[in-house]
C-alpha positions in Angstrom: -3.8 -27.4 -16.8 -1.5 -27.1 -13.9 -3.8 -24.6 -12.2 -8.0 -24.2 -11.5 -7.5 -20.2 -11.0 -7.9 -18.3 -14.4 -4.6 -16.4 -15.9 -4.8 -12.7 -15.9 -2.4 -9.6 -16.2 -1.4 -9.3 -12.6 0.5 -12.4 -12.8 2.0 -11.7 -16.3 5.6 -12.6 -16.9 8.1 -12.4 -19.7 10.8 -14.7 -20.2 13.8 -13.9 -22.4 14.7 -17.4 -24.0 17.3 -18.6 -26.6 16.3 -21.4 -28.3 17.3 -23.5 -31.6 16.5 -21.9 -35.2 14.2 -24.2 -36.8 10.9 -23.8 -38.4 9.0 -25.1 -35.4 11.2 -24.0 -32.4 8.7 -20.8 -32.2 5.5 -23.0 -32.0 7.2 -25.4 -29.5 7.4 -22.7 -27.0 3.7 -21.1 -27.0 2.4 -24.8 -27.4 4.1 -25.3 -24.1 2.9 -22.1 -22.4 -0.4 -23.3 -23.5 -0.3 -26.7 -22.3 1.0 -25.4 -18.9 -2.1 -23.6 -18.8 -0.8 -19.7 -19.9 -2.0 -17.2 -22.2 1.0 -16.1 -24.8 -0.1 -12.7 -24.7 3.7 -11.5 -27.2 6.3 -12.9 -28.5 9.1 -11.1 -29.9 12.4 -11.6 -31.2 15.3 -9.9 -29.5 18.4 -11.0 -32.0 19.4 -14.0 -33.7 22.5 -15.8 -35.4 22.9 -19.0 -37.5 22.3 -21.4 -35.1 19.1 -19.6 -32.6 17.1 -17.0 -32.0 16.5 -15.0 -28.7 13.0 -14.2 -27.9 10.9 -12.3 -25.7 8.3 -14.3 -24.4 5.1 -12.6 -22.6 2.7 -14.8 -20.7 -0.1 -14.2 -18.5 -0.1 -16.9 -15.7 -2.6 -17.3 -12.7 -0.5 -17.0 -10.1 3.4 -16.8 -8.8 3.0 -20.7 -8.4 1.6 -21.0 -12.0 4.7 -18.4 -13.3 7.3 -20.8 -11.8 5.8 -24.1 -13.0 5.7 -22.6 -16.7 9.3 -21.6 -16.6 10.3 -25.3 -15.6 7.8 -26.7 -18.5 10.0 -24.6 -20.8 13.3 -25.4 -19.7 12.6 -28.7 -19.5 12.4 -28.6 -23.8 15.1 -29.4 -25.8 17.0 -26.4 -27.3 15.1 -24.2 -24.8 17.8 -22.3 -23.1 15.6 -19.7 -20.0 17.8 -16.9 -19.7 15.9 -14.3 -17.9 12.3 -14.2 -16.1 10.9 -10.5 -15.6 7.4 -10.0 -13.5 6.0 -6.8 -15.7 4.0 -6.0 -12.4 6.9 -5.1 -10.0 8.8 -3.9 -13.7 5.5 -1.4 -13.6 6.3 -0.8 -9.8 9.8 -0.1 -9.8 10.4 3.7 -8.7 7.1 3.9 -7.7 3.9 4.5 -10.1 3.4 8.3 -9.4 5.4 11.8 -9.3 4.9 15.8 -8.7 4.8 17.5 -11.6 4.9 21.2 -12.1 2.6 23.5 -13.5 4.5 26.6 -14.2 7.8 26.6 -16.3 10.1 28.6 -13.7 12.0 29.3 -17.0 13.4 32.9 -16.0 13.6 35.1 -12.9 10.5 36.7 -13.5 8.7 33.2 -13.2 10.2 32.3 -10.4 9.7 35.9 -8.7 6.0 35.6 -9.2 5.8 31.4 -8.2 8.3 31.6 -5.0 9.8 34.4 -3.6 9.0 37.8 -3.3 5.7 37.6 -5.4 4.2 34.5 -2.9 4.0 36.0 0.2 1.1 38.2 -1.6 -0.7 35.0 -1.9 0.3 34.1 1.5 -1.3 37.1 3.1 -4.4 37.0 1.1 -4.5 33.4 2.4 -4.7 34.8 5.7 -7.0 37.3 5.4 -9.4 34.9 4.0 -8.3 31.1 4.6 -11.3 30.1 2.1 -9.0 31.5 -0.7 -7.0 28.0 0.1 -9.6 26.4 -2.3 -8.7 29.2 -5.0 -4.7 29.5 -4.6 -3.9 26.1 -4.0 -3.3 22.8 -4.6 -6.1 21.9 -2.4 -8.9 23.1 -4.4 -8.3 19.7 -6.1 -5.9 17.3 -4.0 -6.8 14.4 -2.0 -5.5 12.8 0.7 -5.3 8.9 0.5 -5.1 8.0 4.1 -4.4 4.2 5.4 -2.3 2.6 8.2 -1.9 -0.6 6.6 -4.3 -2.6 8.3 -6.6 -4.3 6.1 -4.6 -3.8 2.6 -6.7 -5.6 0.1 -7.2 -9.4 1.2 -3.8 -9.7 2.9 -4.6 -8.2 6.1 -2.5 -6.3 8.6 0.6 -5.9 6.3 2.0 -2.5 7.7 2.1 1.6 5.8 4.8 0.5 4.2 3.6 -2.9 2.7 0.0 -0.5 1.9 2.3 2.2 -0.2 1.8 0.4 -3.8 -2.1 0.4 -3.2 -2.2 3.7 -2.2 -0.2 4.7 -5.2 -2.0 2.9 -7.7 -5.0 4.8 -5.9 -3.5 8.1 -6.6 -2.7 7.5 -10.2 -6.4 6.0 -10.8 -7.8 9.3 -9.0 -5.7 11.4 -11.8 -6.4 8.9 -14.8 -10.3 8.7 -14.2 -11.1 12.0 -12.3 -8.2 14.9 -13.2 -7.9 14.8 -9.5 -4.3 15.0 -7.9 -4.1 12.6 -4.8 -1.0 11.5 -2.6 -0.3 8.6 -0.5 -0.7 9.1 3.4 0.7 6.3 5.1 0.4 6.2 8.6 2.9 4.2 11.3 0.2 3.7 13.7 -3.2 1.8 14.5 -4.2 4.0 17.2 -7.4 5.7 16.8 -6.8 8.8 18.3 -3.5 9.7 16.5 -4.8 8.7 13.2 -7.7 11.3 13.6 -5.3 13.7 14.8 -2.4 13.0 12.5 -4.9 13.9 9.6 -6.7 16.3 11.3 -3.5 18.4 11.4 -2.4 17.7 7.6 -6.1 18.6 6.4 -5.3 22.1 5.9 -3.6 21.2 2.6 -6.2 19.3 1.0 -10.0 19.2 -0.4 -11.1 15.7 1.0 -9.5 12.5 2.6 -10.0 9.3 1.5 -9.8 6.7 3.7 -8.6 3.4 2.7 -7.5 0.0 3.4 -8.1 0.4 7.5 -9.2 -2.3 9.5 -13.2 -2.2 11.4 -14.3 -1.5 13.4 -11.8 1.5 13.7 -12.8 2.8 10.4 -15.9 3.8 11.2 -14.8 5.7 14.2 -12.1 7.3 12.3 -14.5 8.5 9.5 -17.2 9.3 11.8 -14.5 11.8 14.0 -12.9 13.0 11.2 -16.4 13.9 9.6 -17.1 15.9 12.8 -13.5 18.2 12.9 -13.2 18.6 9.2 -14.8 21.1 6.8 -13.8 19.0 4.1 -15.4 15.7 2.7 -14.0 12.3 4.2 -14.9 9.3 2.0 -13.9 5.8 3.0 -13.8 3.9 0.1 -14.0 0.7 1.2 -17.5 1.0 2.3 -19.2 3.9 0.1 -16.9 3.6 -2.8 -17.8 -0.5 -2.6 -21.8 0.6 -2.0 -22.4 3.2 -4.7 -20.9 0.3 -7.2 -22.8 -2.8 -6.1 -26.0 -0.1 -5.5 -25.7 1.0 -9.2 -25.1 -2.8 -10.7 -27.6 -4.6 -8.5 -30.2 -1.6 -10.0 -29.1 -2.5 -13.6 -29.6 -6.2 -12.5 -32.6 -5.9 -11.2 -33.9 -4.2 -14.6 -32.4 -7.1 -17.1 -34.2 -9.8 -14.8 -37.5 -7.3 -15.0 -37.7 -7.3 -10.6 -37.9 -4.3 -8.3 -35.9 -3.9 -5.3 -38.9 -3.6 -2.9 -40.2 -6.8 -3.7 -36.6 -8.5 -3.2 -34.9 -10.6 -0.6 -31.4 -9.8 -0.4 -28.3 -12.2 1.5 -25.0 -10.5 2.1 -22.2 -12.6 3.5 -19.3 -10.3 5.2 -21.1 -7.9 7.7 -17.8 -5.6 7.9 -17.2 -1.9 5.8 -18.1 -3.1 2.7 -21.6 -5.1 4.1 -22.2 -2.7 6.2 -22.3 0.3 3.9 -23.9 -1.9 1.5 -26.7 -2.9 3.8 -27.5 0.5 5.0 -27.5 2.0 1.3 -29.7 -0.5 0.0 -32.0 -0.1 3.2 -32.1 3.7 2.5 -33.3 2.5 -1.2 -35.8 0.8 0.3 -35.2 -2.9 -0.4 -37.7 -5.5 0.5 -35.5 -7.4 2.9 -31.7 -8.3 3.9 -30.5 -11.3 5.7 -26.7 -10.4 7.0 -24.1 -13.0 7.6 -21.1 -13.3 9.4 -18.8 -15.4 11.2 -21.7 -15.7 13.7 -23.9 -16.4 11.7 -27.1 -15.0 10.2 -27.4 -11.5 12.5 -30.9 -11.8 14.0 -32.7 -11.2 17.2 -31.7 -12.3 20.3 -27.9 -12.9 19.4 -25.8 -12.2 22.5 -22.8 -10.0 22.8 -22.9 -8.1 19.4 -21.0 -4.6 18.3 -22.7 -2.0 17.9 -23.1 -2.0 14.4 -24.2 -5.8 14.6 -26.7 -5.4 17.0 -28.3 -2.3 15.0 -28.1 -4.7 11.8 -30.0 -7.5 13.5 -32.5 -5.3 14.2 -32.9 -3.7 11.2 -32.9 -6.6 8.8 -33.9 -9.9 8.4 -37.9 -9.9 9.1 -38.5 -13.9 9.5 -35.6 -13.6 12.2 -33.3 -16.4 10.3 -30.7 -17.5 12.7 -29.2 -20.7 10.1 -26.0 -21.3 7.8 -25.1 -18.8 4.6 -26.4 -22.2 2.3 -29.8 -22.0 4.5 -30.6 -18.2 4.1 -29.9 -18.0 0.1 -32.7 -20.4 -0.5 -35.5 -18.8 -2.1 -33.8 -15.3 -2.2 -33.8 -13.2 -4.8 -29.9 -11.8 -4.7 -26.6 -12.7 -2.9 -24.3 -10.4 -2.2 -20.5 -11.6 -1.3 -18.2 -9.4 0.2 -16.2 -11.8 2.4 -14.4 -15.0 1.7 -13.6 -17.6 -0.9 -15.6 -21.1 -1.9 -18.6 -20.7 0.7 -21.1 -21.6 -1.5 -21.4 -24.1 -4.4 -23.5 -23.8 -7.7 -26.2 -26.4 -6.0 -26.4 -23.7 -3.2 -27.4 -21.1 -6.0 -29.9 -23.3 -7.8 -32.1 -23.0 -4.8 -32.7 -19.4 -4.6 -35.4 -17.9 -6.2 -36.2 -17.9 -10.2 -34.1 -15.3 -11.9 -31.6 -14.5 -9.1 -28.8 -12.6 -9.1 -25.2 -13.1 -7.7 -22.7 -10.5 -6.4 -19.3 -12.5 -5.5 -16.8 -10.0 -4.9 -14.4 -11.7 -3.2 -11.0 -11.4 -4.3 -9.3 -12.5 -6.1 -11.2 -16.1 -4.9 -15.0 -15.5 -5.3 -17.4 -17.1 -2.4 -19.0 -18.8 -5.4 -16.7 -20.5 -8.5 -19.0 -17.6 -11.3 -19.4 -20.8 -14.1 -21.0 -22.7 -11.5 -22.8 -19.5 -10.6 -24.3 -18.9 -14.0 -25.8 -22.3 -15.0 -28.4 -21.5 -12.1 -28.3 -17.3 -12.0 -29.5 -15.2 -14.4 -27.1 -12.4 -13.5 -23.6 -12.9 -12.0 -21.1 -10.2 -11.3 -17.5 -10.3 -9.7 -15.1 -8.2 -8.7 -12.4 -9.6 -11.2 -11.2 -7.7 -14.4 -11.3 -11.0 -16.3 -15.2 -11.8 -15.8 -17.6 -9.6 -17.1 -19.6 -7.5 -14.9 -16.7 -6.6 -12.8 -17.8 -4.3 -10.0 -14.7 -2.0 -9.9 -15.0 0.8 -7.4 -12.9 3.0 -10.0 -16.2 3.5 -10.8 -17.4 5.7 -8.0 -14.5 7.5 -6.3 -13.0 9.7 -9.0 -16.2 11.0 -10.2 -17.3 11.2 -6.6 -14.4 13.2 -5.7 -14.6 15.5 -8.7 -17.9 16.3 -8.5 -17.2 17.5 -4.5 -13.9 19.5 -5.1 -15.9 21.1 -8.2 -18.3 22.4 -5.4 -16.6 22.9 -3.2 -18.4 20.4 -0.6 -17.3 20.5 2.9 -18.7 17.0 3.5 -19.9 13.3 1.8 -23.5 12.4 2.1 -25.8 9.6 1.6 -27.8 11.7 -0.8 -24.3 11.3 -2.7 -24.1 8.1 -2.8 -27.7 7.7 -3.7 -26.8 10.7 -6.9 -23.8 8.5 -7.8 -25.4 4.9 -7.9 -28.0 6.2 -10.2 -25.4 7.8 -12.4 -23.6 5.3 -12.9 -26.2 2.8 -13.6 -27.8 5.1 -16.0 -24.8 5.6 -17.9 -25.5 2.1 -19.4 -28.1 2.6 -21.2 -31.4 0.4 -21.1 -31.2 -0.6 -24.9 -27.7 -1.6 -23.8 -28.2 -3.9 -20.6 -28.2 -7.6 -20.8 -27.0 -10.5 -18.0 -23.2 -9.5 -19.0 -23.7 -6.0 -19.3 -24.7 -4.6 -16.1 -22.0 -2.0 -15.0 -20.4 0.3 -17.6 -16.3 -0.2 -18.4 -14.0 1.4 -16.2 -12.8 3.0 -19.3 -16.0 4.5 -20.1 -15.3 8.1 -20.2 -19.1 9.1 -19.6 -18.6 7.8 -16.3 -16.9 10.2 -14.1 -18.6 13.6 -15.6 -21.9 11.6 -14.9 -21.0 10.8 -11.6 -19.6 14.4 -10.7 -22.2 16.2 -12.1 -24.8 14.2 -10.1 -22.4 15.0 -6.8 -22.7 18.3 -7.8 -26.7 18.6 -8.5 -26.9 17.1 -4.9 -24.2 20.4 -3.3 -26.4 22.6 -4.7 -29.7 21.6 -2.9 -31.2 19.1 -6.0 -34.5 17.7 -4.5 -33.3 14.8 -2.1 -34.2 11.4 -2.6 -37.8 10.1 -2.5 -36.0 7.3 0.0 -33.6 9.7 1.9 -35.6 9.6 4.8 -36.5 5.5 5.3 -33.9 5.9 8.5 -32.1 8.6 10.4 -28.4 9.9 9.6 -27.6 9.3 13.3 -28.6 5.5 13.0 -26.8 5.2 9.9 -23.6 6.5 11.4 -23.0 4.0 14.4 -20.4 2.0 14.4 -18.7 -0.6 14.5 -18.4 -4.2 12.6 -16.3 -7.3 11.7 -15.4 -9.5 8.9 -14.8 -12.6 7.8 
């Protein structure tokens, strides 16, 4: 192997090669992808004469690195002639992943009287009269706004609108794909607070929620927080109540397979940002038993100096025994870890010392805080965020359902009570006689998921009983901002 990192589809390549026509010139090549440390994932032949053969040659690799040093391997090989390398992800990206599509033919004059003009400025008026007819008449009754500046894109960081436009478009196209819901990428050339909440305060009008993505605390939480106040529409920020519905709903199923209940467990999450943060403050509103949050300062405890807000509010709200040691330290003898931060911080002889029957969360990606095979000689339930381990925690899990269920009804904002609806959904949709350690979340391709998730968001618009734990700590608590990360 010429690489520790696993293979998987975002780094697949193909590689158009000619090569000598023999019996074994075909098994030459995908014994050298394999001994390069590649998964052949096709192979097919593109022509052929007398004398060779010219094949297609379609590799997953684990990273651009990997890609390169498998292409040398083959042209290194005698008779191996590399004529053409192709990366199918920017192939998939080329022109962009989405479009606008009509929904009326505009085949004759009289379709086109009745879509555009004369026949629209009926609309218009009626519009007028009643501006809730927007919801009825237009696209906004099920559009979505996916709103970034390019801040905090992924792991890479501060990369710029621009660099953030193929997230946001793969956002958009997952939106449609999982929840029928049409979204369109909003990205914005400024970091400045106040012009983001305006900028999408003025576009608003045209759409029937906003969700935020990809941008940097602690501004995020301002953002939402304003943008919740001004708009009647629902602003969601993925990145921390997309990322806490998911882990809420898997560490619930987790919790069942290892037969332990959430009051009774101590939980360590490493990365006290939008993600932790939302993660905390859901599972404290489940009532958990106890939460030790770590950052680059540390465990957050009582009597730190010179905290944010959101810090400060988190050291006072969790971590009873007041622990004030290193990330190793405070996962010994708890029940569940919880990674939302940074690569390689802990080690499998780290896990074996937490309690019997733990349960490990590293969603770090695409590095993990904790290598998941060292992870699972010690834990009896490990999870991920990577498509290529099982249990991945996928937040295409949460947002389109979540969305559909609130344009459905019509919601004019996101709630907690939500998210609380949505966890359970999606845990349920599992199944008890289903669950097992590698079967804690169900498959993004699941398509019980989003209805079960919408129609739980919608129970919750229409006044369903609220949660027995809705009211373990106030909405104006749970709002304050803001955080870091590692």
């Amino acid at each position: 192997m010429v690489t520790t990192r696993l293979p998987s589809a975002g780094f697949s390549i193909t590689i158009r090669i000619a090569v000598t026509a023999d019996a074994s010139s075909i098994g030459r090549l995908t014994t050298c992808v394999g001994e390069a440390g590649a998964i052949v994932t096709a192979l097919d032949v593109v022509d052929s004469d007398p004398t060779h053969v010219l094949v297609d040659l379609t590799c997953d690799t684990a990273d651009s690195g990997h890609a390169d040093q498998v292409v040398k391997q083959l042209e290194a090989q005698d008779g191996v002639d590399v004529r053409k390398v192709s990366d199918r992800t920017f192939l998939l990206h080329l022109g962009g992943k989405i479009e606008v599509s009509s929904k009326v033919a505009l085949r004759n004059r009289d379709e086109l009287s009745r879509a555009y003009t004369p026949g629209v400025a009926r609309v218009c008026m009626a519009i007028a009269e009643n501006p809730a007819d927007a919801r009825r008449l237009t696209i906004k009754r099920n559009t979505v706004a996916v709103v970034s500046d390019g801040s905090a894109v992924l792991g890479l960081g501060n990369i710029g609108p621009a660099a953030a436009m193929p997230v946001m478009e793969g956002k958009a196209a997952l939106f449609k794909r999982f929840g029928g819901v049409d979204a369109w990428p909003v990205v914005l050339d400024t970091q400045d607070t106040d012009e983001i909440v305006a900028i999408v305060k003025a576009i608003a009008p045209a759409y029937g929620g906003i969700n935020l993505e990809d941008i940097a605390a602690p501004r995020c939480f301002e953002i939402e927080m304003r943008l919740r106040e001004l708009l009647d529409i629902p602003v969601f920020h993925d990145d921390q109540h997309g990322t806490a519905i998911c882990v809420l709903a898997a560490l619930t199923n987790a919790l069942r397979v290892v037969g332990k209940e959430l009051a009774n467990v101590r939980v360590v999450v490493s990365g006290a940002g939008a993600a932790g943060t939302a993660i905390m403050k859901l599972l404290l509103r489940q009532g958990v038993g106890d939460i030790i949050a770590y950052d680059r300062r540390g465990a957050l405890h009582r009597g730190m100096d010179d905290l944010t807000p959101t810090w400060q509010w988190l050291a006072e709200h969790t971590n009873r025994g007041n622990y004030s040691g290193d990330l190793a330290g405070a996962i010994v003898g708890a029940d569940v870890f919880i990674g939302v931060s940074a690569p390689n911080l802990l080690t499998g002889d780290d896990i074996a010392k937490m309690a019997d029957r733990s349960i490990v969360f590293a969603l770090a990606n695409p590095d993990p805080e904790v290598d998941p095979r060292a992870a699972r000689q010690h834990a009896a339930v490990v999870a991920t965020g990577r498509s290529d381990q099982p249990n991945q925690i996928n937040n295409v899990l949460a947002f389109p359902g979540v969305f559909r269920g609130m344009l459905d009804a019509s919601a004019e904002e996101f709630t907690e009570e939500m998210a609380l609806a949505a966890a359970v959904a999606i845990a349920n949709v599992v199944g008890e006689d289903k669950l097992n350690p590698t079967v804690i979340v169900p498959s993004v391709f699941d398509p019980r998921v989003t209805p079960a998730v919408a129609a739980a968001i919608r129970q919750v618009v229409k006044g369903a009983p609220a949660h027995p734990n809705s009211a373990a700590m106030p909405d104006a608590e749970l709002d304050e901002a803001p955080g870091d990360t590692f």
